[in-house]
C-alpha positions as CSV (number, residue, x, y, z in Angstrom):
1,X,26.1,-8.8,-15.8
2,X,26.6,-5.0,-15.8
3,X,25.3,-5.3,-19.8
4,X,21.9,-6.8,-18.0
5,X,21.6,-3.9,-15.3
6,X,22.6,-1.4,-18.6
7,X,19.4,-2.6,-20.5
8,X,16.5,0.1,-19.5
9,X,18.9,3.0,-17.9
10,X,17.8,6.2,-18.4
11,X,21.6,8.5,-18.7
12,X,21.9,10.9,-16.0
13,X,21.3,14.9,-16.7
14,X,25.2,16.5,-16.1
15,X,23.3,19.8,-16.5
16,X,20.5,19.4,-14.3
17,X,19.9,21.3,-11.2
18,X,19.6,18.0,-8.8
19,X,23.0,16.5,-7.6
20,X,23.7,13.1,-9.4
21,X,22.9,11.5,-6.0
22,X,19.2,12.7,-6.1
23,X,18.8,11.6,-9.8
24,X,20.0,8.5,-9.4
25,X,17.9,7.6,-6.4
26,X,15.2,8.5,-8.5
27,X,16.1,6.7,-11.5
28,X,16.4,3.4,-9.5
29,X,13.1,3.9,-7.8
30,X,11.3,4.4,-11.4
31,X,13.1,0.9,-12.2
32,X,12.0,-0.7,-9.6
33,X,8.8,0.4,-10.1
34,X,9.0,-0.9,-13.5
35,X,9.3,-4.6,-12.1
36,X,13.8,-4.4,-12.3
37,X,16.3,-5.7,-10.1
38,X,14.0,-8.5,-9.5
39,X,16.4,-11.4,-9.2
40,X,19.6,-9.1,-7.7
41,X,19.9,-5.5,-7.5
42,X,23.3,-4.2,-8.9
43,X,26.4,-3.2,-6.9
44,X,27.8,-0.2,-6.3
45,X,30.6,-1.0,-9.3
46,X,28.2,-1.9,-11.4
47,X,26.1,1.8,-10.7
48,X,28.9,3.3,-11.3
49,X,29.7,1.7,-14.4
50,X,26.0,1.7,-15.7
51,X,25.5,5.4,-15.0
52,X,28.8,6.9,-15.3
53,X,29.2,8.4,-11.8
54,X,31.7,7.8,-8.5
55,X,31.5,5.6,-5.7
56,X,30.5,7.8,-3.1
57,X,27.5,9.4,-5.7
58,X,26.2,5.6,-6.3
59,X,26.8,4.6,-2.7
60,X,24.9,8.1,-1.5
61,X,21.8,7.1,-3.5
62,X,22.0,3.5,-1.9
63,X,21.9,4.8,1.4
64,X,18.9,7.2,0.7
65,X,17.2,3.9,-0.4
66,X,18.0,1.9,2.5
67,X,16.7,4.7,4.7
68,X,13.5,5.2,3.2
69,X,13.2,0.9,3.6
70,X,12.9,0.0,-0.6
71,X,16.4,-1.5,0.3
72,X,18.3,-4.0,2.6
73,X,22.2,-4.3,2.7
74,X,23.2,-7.8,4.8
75,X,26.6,-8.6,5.1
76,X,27.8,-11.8,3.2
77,X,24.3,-11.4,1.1
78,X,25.0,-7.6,-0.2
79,X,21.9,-5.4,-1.8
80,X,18.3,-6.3,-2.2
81,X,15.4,-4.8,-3.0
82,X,13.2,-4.9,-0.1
83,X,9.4,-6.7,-0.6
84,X,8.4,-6.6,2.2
85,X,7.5,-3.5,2.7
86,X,4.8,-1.9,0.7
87,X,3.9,1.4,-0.7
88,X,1.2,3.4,-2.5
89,X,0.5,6.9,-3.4
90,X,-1.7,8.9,-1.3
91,X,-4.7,10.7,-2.9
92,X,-5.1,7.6,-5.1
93,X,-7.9,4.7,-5.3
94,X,-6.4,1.9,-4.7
95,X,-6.5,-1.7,-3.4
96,X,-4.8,-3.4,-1.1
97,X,-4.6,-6.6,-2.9
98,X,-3.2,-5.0,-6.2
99,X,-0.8,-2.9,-4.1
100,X,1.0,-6.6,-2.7
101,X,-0.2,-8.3,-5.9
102,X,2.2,-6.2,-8.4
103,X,5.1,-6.7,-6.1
104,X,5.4,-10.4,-6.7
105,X,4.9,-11.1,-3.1
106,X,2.4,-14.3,-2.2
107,X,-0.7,-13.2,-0.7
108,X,-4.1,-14.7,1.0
109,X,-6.9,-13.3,3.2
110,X,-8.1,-15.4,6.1
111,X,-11.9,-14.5,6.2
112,X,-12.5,-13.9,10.1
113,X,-16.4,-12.8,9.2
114,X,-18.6,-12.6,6.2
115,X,-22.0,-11.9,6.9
116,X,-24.8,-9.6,7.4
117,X,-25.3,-7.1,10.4
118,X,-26.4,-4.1,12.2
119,X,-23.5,-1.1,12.7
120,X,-25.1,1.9,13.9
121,X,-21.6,3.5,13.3
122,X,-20.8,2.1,9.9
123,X,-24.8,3.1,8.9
124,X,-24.2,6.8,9.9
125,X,-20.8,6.5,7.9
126,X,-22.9,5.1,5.1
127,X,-25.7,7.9,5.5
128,X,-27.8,5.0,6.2
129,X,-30.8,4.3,8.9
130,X,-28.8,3.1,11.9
131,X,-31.3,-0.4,11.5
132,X,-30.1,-1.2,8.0
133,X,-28.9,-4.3,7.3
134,X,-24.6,-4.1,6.2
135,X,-22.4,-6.8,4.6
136,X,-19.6,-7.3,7.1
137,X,-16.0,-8.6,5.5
138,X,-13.2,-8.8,7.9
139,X,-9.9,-10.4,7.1
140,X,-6.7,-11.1,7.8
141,X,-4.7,-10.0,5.0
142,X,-1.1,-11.8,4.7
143,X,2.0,-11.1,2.3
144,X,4.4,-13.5,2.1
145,X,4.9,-15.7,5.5
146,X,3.7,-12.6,8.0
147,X,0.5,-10.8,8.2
148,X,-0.1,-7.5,7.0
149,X,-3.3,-6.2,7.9
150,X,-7.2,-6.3,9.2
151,X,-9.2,-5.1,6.7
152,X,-12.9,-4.3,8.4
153,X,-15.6,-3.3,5.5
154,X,-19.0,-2.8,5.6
155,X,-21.4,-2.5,2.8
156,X,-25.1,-2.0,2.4
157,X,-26.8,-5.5,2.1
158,X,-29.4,-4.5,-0.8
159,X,-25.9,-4.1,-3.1
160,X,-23.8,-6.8,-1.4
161,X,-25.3,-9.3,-0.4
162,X,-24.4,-11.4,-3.3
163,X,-20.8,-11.4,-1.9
164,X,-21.5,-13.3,0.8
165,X,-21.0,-16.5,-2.0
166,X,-17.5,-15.4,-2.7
167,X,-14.1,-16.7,-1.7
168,X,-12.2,-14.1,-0.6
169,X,-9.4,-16.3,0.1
170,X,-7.5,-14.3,-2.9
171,X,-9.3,-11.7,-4.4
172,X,-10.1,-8.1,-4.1
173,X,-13.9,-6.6,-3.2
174,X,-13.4,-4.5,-6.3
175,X,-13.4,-7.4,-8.5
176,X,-16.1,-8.9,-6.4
177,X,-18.2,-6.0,-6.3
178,X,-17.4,-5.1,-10.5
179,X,-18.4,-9.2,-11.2
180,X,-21.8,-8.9,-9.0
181,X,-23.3,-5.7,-8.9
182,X,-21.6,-3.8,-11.7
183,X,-19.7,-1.1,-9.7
184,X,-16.9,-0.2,-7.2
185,X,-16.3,2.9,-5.6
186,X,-14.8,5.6,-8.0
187,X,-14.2,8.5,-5.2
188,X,-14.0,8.8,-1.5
189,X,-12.2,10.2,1.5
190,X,-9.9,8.6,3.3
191,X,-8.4,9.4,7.0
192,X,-4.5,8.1,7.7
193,X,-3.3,8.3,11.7
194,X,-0.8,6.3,13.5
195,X,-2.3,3.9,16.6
196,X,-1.7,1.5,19.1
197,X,-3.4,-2.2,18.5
198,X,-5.7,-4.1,20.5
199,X,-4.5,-6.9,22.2
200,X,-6.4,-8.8,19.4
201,X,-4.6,-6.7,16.6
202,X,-1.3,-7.0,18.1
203,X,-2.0,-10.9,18.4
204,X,-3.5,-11.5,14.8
205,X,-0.3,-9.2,13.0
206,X,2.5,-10.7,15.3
207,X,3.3,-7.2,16.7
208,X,5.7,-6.7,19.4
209,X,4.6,-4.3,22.4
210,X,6.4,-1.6,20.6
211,X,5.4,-1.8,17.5
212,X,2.5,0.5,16.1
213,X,0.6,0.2,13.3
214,X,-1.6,2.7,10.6
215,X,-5.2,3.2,10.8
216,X,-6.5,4.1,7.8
217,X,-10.2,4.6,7.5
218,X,-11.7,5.2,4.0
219,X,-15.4,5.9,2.6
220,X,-15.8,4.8,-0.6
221,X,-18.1,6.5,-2.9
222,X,-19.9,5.0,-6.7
223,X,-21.3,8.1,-8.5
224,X,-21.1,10.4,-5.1
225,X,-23.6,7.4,-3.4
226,X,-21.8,6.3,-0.2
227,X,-20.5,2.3,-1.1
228,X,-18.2,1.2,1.4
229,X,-17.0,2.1,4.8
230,X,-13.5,0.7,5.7
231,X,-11.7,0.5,8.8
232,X,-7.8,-0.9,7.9
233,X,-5.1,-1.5,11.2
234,X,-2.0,-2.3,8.5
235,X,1.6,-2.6,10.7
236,X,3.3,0.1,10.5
237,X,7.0,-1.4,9.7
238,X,5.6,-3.2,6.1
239,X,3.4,-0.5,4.9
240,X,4.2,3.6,3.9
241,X,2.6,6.0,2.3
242,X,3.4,8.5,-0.7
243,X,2.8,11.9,-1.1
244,X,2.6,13.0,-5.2
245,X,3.3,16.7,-6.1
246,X,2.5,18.1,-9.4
247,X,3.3,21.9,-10.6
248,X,0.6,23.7,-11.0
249,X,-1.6,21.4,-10.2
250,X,-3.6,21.8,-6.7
251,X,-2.7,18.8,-4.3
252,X,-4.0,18.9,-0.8
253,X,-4.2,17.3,2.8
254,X,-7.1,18.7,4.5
255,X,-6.5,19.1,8.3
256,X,-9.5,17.1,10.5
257,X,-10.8,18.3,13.8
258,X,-11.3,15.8,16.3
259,X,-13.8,16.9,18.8
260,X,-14.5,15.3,22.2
C-alpha cells in the first residue's frame, strides 16, 4: 500500500530553509488538493517511509493538519481527510457550488425564493433606482447530509429575469447566468466578518446557540457594470478562508469603516 501513497510524492528539500515538518505539511496539502488520499489517507509509517523522515517529523505535520481541520484522527478508525469542511482562497472569484463540487462531497440547493422584487438596499448596492425591479434567489445550500449555507442574491430583472425558468436544485448562477444572458461577473468586492444568526438562520443550518457563522457579502461586477449583490450566512465550523501571498507581487486587505 505504501507503493500507492509513493505514486505522486514530491522528495523533500534536506537543504531547504523550512523544517521537514513545514514541508511535509505542505506537500500533503498540494496532494490533497490534487484529488489524493481519497479512499484512506496514509499512516504515520507509511509518511515516514514514503518521504524518508522520523516519526515525530511525520506525526508533527499530521497534527498541524488536524489543527487547521483538513484532518480527523478517531480512535479505532485512524486518519482521514476531513470533507466536510470547506475552503477557498481569498481575493479569488469563485463559486460556491464548484468550491463543494471539486471535493466530491454531494450537494443540492433548496430554492426558498425565486422571483422578482423591490430591495431598496440591494438597488443602491446595485447603483440602481431604489424602484427597480431585482431577481431574488435564496437558497439553502447543503453538502453532504447538513446544510451549509443561505445564499441571498439579487440581480437586476432586465438581465435575469430569464432565470426565474431554471432549476437551481444543482447548479451554479454562473452557469445559469453564462447559458442565458451570456455573462457572469468577472470582478467585484467582497466583505468577510464573523456574526451571530437569526433565529431563522440558526434553525435552517442546524446551529447550536454557540455556534457562529461567516457573513460574507460580495458585489459582483461584468465589465466594471454592477451584476450581482450577494448576501452569504455560511456556518462557521464547515467553511474557512485562505489568504495567498506572492513575492513581489502586491496582495492586500483593505480595512472598512463602519460608521453609525
Amino acid at each position: 500500500m505504501t507503493d500507492d501513497f509513493a505514486e505522486g510524492a514530491t522528495p523533500l528539500d534536506r537543504h531547504a530553509s523550512a523544517p521537514l515538518w513545514s514541508q511535509l505539511d505542505q506537500e500533503l496539502r498540494r496532494r490533497m488538493e490534487a484529488g489524493h488520499f481519497a479512499r484512506r489517507f496514509p499512516t504515520d509509517r507509511e509518511l515516514m517511509a514514503i518521504y524518508a523522515v522520523s516519526r515525530h517529523t511525520a506525526r508533527h505535520a499530521v497534527r498541524q493538519l488536524g489543527a487547521d481541520g483538513i484532518l480527523r484522527r478517531s480512535r479505532g478508525v485512524g486518519t482521514s481527510v476531513d470533507r466536510r469542511t470547506f475552503e477557498r482562497s481569498l481575493g479569488s472569484l469563485y463559486s460556491l457550488f464548484q468550491v463543494v463540487e471539486e471535493s466530491g462531497v454531494p450537494q443540492r440547493s433548496e430554492v426558498r425564493a425565486l422571483e422578482i422584487v423591490t430591495d431598496a438596499e440591494a438597488a443602491e448596492q446595485l447603483d440602481l433606482d431604489p424602484t427597480t425591479p431585482l431577481v431574488l434567489i435564496d437558497r439553502l445550500r447543503w453538502a453532504g447530509d447538513e446544510p451549509l449555507a443561505i445564499d441571498r442574491i439579487w440581480l437586476p430583472a432586465d438581465v435575469a429575469e430569464p432565470l426565474l425558468h431554471a432549476d437551481f436544485t444543482h447548479t451554479s448562477l454562473y452557469n445559469e447566468l453564462d447559458r442565458s444572458a451570456g455573462m457572469h461577473p468577472n470582478a467585484g468586492w467582497e466583505r468577510i466578518h464573523p456574526g451571530i444568526p437569526t433565529d431563522d438562520e440558526r434553525r435552517s443550518l442546524q446551529l447550536d446557540e454557540r455556534e457562529a457563522v461567516f457573513s460574507i457579502e460580495r458585489l459582483g461586477t461584468y465589465n466594471s457594470e454592477p451584476l450581482e449583490w450577494r448576501v452569504t450566512t455560511i456556518r462557521g465550523d464547515r467553511f474557512t478562508l485562505l489568504a495567498d501571498w506572492t513575492a513581489g507581487q502586491r496582495n492586500e486587505l483593505r480595512p472598512h469603516m463602519l460608521v453609525g
